[in-house]
N, C-alpha and C positions, 0 to 999 in steps of 0.2 A: 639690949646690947646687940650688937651686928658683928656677926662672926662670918669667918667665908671658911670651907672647904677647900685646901689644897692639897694634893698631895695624900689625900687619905689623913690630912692632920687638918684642928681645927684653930686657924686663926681669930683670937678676939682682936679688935682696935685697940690702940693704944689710947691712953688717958690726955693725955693733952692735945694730940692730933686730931683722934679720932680715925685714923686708918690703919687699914690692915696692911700696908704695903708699908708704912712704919715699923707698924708690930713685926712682921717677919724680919726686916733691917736688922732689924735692935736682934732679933734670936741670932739671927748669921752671923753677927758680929762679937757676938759673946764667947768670952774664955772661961774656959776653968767655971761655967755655973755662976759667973759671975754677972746676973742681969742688971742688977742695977747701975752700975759702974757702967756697960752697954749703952742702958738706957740714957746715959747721963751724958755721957759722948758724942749719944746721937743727935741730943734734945741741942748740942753745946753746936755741932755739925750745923743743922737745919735753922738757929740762930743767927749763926754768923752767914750762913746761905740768905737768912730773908733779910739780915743787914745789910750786904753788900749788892744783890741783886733789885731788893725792893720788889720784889715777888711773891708769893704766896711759894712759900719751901718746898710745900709737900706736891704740890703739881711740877714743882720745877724740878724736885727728885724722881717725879713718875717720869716725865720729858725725858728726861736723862735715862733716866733704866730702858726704856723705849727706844733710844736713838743706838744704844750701844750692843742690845740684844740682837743676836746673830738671826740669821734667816734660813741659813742651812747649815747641815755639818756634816760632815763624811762616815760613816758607816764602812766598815769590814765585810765583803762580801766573798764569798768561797766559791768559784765556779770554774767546774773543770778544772781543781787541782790547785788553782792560781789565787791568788784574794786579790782580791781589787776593789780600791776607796770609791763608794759611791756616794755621791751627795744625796742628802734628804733633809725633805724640811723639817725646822724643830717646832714644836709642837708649842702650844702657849701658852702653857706653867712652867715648860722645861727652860723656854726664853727666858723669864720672871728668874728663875733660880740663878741661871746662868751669865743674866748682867750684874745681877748680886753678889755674886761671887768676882 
């Protein structure tokens, strides 16, 4: 089985994909402890993606999570009394969360 490390949490791949970048989809997406219904949504999502596209889903969902994930973001800085937003780059699990969400 092939698990990744994020976050200090272990992801396994999902069963019918085979990716971990499925498997965390399917958790984000999930209410109330409800995975399978998640699961079921997503499998329903990335069907109708490799219907209408004619592409393989699961790279056409990373493409995607890729294209939308931010490059910097502003930070609260304190100096001399005053705060002021400074840009910093985000970092590359923090991306992955942040176009998921």
């Amino acid at each position: 089985m092939s698990e990744l490390l994020i976050d200090q949490k272990r992801y396994k791949a999902d069963l019918r994909y085979h990716s971990i970048t499925v498997s965390k989809f399917v958790n984000m997406s999930m209410e109330r402890g409800r995975k399978t219904a998640a699961r079921k949504n997503i499998y329903e999502m990335l069907a109708i993606l490799e219907k209408e596209t004619k592409q393989d889903p699961v790279k056409f969902l990373e493409q995607s999570l890729e294209n939308i994930a931010p490059n910097l973001e502003v930070r609260s800085v304190r100096i001399g009394g005053a705060n002021y937003q400074v840009p910093v780059p985000v970092s590359g699990m923090r991306k992955v969360t942040l176009s998921m969400r």
